[in-house]
VMD Tcl script that builds the backbone (N, CA, C; Angstrom):
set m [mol new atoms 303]
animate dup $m
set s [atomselect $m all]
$s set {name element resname resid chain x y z} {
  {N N UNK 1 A 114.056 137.849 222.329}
  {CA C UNK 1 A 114.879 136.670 222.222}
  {C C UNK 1 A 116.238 137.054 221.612}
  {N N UNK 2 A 117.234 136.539 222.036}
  {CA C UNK 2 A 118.522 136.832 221.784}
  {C C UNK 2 A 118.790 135.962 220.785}
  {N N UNK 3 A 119.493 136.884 219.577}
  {CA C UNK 3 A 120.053 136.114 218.065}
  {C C UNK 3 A 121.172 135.881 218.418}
  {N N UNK 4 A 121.804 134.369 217.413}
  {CA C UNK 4 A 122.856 134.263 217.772}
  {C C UNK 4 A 123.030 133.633 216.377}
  {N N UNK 5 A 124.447 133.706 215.718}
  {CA C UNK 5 A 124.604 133.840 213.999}
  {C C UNK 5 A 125.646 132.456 214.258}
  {N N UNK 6 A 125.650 131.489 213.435}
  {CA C UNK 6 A 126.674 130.378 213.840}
  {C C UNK 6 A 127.279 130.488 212.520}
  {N N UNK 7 A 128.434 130.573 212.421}
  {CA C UNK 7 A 129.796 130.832 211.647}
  {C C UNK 7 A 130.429 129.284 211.727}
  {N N UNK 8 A 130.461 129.102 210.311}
  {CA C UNK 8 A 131.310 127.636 210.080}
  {C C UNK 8 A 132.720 128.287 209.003}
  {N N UNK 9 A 133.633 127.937 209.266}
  {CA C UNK 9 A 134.723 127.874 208.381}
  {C C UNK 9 A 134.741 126.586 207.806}
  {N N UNK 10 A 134.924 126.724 206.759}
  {CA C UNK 10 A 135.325 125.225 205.607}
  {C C UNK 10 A 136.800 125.172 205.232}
  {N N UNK 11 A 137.714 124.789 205.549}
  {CA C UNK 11 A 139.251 124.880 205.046}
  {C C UNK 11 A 140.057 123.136 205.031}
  {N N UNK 12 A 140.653 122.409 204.163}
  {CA C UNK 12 A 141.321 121.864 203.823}
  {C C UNK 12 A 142.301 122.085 203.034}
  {N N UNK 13 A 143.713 122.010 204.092}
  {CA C UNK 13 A 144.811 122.707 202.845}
  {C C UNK 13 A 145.812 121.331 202.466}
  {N N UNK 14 A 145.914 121.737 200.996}
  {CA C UNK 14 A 146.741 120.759 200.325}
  {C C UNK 14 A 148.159 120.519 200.804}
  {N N UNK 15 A 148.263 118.674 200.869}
  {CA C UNK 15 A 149.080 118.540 201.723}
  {C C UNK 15 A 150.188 118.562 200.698}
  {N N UNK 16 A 151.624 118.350 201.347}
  {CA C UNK 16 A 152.674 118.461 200.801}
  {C C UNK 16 A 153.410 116.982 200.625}
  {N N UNK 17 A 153.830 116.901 199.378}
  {CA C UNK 17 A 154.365 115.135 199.033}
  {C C UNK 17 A 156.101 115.582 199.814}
  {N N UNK 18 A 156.824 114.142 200.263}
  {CA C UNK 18 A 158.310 114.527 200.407}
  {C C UNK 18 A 158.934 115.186 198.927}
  {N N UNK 19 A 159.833 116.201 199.387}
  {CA C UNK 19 A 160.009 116.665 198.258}
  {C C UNK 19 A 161.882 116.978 198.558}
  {N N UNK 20 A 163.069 116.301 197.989}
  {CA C UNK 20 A 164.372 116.142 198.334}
  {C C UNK 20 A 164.791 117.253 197.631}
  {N N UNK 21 A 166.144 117.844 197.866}
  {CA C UNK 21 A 166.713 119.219 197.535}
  {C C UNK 21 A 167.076 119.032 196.341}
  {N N UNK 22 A 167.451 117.751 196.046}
  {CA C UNK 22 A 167.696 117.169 194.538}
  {C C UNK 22 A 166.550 116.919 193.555}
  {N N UNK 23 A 165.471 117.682 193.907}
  {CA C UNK 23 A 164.426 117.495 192.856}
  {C C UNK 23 A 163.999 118.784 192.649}
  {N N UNK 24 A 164.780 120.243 193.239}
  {CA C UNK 24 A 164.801 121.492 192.506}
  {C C UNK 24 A 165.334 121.517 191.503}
  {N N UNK 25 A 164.512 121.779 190.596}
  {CA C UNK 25 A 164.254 122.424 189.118}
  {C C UNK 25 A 163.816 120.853 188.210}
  {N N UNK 26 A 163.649 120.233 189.006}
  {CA C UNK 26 A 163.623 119.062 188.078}
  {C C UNK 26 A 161.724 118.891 187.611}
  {N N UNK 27 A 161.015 119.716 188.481}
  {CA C UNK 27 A 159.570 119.247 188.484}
  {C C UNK 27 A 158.606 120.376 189.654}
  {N N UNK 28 A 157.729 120.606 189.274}
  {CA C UNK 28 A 156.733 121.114 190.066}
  {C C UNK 28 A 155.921 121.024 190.677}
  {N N UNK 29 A 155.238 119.418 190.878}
  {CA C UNK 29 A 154.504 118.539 191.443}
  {C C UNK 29 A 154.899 118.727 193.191}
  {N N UNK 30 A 154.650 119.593 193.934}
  {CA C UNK 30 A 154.431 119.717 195.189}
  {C C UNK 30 A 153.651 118.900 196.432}
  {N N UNK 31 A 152.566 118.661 195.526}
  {CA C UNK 31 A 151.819 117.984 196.315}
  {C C UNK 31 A 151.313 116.615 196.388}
  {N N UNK 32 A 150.626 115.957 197.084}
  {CA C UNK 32 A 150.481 114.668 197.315}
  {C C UNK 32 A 149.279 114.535 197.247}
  {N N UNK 33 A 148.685 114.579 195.626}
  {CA C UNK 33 A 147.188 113.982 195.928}
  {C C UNK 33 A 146.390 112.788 196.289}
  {N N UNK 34 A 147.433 111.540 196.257}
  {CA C UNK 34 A 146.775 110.216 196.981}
  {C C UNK 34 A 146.422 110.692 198.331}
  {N N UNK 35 A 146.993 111.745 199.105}
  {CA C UNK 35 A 146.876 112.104 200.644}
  {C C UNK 35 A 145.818 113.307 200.404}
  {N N UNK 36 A 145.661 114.313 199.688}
  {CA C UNK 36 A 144.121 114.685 199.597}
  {C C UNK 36 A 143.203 114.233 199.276}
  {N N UNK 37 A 143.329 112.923 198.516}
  {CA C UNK 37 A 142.056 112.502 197.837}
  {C C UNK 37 A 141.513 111.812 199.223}
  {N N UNK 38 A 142.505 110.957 199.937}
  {CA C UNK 38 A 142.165 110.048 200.958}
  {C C UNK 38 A 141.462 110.738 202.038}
  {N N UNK 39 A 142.266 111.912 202.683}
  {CA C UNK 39 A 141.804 112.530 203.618}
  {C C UNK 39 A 140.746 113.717 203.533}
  {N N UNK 40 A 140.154 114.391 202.036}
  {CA C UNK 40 A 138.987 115.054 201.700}
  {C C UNK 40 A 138.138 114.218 201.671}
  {N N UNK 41 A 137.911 112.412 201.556}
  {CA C UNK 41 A 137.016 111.789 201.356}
  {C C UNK 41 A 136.407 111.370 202.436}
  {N N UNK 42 A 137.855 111.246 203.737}
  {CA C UNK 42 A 137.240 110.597 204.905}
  {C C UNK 42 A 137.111 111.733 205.938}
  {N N UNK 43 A 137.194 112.732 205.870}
  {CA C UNK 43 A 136.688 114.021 206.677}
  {C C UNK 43 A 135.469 114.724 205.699}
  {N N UNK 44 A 135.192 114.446 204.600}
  {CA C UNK 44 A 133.665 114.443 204.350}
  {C C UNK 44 A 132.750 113.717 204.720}
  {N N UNK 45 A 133.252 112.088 204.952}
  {CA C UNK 45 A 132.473 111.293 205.152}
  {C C UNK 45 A 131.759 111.497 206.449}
  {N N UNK 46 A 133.113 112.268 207.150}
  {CA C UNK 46 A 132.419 112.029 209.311}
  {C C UNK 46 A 132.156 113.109 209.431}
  {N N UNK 47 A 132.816 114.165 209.178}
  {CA C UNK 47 A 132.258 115.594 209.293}
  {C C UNK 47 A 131.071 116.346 208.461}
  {N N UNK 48 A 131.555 117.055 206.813}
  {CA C UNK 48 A 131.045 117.552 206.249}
  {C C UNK 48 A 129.811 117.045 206.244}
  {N N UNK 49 A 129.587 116.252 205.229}
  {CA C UNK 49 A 128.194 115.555 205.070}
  {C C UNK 49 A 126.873 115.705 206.057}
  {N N UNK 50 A 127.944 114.778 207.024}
  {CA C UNK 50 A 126.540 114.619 208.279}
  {C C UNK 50 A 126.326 115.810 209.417}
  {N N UNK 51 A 127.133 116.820 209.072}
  {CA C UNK 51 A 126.849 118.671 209.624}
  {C C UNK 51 A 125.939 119.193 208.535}
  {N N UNK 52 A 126.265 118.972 207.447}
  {CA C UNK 52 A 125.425 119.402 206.493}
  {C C UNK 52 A 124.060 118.795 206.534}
  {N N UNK 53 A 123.762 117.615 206.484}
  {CA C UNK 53 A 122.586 116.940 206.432}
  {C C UNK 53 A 122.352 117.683 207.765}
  {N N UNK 54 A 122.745 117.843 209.075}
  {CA C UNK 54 A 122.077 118.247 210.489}
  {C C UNK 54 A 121.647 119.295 210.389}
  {N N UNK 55 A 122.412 120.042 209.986}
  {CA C UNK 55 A 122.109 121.792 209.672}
  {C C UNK 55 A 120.695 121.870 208.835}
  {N N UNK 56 A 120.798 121.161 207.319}
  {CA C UNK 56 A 119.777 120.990 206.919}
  {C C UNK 56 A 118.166 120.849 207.073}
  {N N UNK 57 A 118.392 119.605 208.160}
  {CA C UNK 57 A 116.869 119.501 209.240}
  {C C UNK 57 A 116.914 120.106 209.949}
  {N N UNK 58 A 117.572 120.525 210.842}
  {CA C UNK 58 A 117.023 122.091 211.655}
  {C C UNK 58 A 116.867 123.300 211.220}
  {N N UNK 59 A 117.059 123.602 209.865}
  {CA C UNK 59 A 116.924 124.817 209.107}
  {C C UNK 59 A 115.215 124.347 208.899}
  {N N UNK 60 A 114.344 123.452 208.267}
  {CA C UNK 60 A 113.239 122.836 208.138}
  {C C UNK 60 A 112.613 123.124 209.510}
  {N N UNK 61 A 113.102 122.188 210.022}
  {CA C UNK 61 A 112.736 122.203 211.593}
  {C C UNK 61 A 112.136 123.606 212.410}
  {N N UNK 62 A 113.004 124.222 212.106}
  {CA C UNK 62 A 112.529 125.840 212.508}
  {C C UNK 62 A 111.984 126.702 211.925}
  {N N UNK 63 A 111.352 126.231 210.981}
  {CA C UNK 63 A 110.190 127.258 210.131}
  {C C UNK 63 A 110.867 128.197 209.666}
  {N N UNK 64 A 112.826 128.478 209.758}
  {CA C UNK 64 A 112.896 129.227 208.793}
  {C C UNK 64 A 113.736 130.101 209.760}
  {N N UNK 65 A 113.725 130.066 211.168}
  {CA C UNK 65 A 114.485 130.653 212.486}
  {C C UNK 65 A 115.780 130.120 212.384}
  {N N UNK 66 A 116.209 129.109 211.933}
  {CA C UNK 66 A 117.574 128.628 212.400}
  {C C UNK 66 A 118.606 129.268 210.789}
  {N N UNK 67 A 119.406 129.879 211.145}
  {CA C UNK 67 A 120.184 130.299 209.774}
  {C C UNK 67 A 121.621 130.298 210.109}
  {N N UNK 68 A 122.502 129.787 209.475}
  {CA C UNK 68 A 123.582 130.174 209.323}
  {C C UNK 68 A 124.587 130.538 208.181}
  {N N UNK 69 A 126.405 130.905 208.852}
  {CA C UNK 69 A 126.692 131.322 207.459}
  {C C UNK 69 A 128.246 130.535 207.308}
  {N N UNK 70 A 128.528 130.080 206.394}
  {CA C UNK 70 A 130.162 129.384 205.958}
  {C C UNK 70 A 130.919 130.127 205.309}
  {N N UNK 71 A 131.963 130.280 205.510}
  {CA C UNK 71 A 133.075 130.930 205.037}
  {C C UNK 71 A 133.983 129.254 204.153}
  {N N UNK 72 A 133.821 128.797 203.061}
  {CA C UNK 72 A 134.637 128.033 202.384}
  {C C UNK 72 A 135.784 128.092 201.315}
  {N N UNK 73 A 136.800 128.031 201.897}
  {CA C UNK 73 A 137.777 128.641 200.917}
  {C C UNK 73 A 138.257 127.580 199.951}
  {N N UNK 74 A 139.348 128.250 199.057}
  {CA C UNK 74 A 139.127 127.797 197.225}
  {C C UNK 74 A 139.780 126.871 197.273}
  {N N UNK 75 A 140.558 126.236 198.617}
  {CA C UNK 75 A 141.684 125.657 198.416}
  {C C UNK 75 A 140.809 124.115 198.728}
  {N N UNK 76 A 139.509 124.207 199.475}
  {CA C UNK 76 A 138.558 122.822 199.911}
  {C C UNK 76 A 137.835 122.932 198.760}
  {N N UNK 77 A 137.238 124.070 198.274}
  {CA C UNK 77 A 136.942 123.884 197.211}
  {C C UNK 77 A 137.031 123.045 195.768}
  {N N UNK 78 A 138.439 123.671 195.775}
  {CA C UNK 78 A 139.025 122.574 194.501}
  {C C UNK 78 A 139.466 121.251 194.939}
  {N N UNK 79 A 139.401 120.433 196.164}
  {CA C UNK 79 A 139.636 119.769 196.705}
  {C C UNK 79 A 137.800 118.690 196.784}
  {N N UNK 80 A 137.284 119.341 196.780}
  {CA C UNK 80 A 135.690 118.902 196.380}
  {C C UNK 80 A 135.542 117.984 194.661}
  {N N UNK 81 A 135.953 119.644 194.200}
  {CA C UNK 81 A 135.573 119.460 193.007}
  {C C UNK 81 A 136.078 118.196 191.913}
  {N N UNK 82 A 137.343 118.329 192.529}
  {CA C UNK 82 A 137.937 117.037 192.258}
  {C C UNK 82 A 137.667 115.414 192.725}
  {N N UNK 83 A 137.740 115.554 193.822}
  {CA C UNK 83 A 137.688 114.139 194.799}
  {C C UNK 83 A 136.353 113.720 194.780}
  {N N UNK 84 A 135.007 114.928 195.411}
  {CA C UNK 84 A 134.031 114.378 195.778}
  {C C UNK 84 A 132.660 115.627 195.465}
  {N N UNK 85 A 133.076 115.729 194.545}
  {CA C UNK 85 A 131.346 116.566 194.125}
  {C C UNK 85 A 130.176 116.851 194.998}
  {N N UNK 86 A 129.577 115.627 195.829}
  {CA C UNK 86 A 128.848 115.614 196.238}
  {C C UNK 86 A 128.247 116.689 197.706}
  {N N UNK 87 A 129.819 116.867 198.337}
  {CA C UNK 87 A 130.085 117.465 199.289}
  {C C UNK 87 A 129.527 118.999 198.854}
  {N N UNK 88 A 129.879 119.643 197.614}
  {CA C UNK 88 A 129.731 120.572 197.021}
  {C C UNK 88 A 127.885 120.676 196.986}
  {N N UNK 89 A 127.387 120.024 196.453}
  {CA C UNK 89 A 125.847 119.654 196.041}
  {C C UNK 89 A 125.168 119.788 197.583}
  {N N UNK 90 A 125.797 119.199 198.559}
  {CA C UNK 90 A 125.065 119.643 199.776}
  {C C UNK 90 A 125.834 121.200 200.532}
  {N N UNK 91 A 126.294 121.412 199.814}
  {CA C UNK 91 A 126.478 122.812 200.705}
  {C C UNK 91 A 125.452 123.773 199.355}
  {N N UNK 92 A 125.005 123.422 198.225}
  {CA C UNK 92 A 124.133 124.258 197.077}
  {C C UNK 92 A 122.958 123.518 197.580}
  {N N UNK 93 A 122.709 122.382 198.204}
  {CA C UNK 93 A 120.805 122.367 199.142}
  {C C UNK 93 A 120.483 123.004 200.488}
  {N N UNK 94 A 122.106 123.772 201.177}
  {CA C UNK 94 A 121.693 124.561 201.917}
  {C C UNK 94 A 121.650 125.525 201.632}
  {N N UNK 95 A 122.514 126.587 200.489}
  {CA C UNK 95 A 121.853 127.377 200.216}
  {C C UNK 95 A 120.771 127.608 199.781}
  {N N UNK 96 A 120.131 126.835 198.989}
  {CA C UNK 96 A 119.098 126.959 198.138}
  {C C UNK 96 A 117.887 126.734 199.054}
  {N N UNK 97 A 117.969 126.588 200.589}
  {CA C UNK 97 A 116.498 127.172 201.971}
  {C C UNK 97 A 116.730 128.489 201.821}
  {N N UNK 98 A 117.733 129.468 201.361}
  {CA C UNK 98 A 117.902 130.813 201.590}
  {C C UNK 98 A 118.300 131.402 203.167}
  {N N UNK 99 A 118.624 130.066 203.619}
  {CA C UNK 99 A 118.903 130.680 205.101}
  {C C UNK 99 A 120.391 130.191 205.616}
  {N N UNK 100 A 120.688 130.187 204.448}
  {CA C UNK 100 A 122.627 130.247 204.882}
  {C C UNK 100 A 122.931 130.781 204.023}
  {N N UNK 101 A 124.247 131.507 204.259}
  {CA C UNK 101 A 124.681 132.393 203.354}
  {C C UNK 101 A 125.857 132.241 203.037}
}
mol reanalyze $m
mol bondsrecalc $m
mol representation Tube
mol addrep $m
């Protein structure tokens, strides 16, 4: 039987607030977190979550045959950790089948 390894990337990059030429040197605030908080919450809600929960039961489902692996970088990361925890907690109940890596 032919293996086949399914590769997920995790990436959300922080968006950028308007930022006018007249507000160099005045401040460092780059970014626009009302627009990450909004859009890490509602692309967890339709995506993350309910891939995670799917992945989940077919990892069960297959006695242990179905495995995969995520590449999640620091930038969704801290974008979790902040906004929505939870997202985080289901990617630590798929690791914790031992069959994602």
């Amino acid at each position: 039987m032919v293996s086949v390894c399914f590769y997920f990337q995790v990436h959300q990059p922080h968006r950028l607030r308007r930022y006018h030429v007249f507000e160099i040197g005045n401040g460092c605030n780059y970014f626009d977190e009302e627009k990450n908080e909004a859009i890490c919450k509602k692309v967890s809600d339709k995506c993350y979550l309910p891939a995670n929960r799917l992945i989940y039961d077919l990892i069960h489902e297959s006695d242990g045959q179905f495995k995969v692996c995520y590449s999640i970088t620091g930038a969704v990361l801290e974008q979790f950790e902040r906004f929505y925890p939870k997202v985080i907690e289901s990617f630590i109940d798929l690791v914790d089948t031992g069959l994602v890596e």
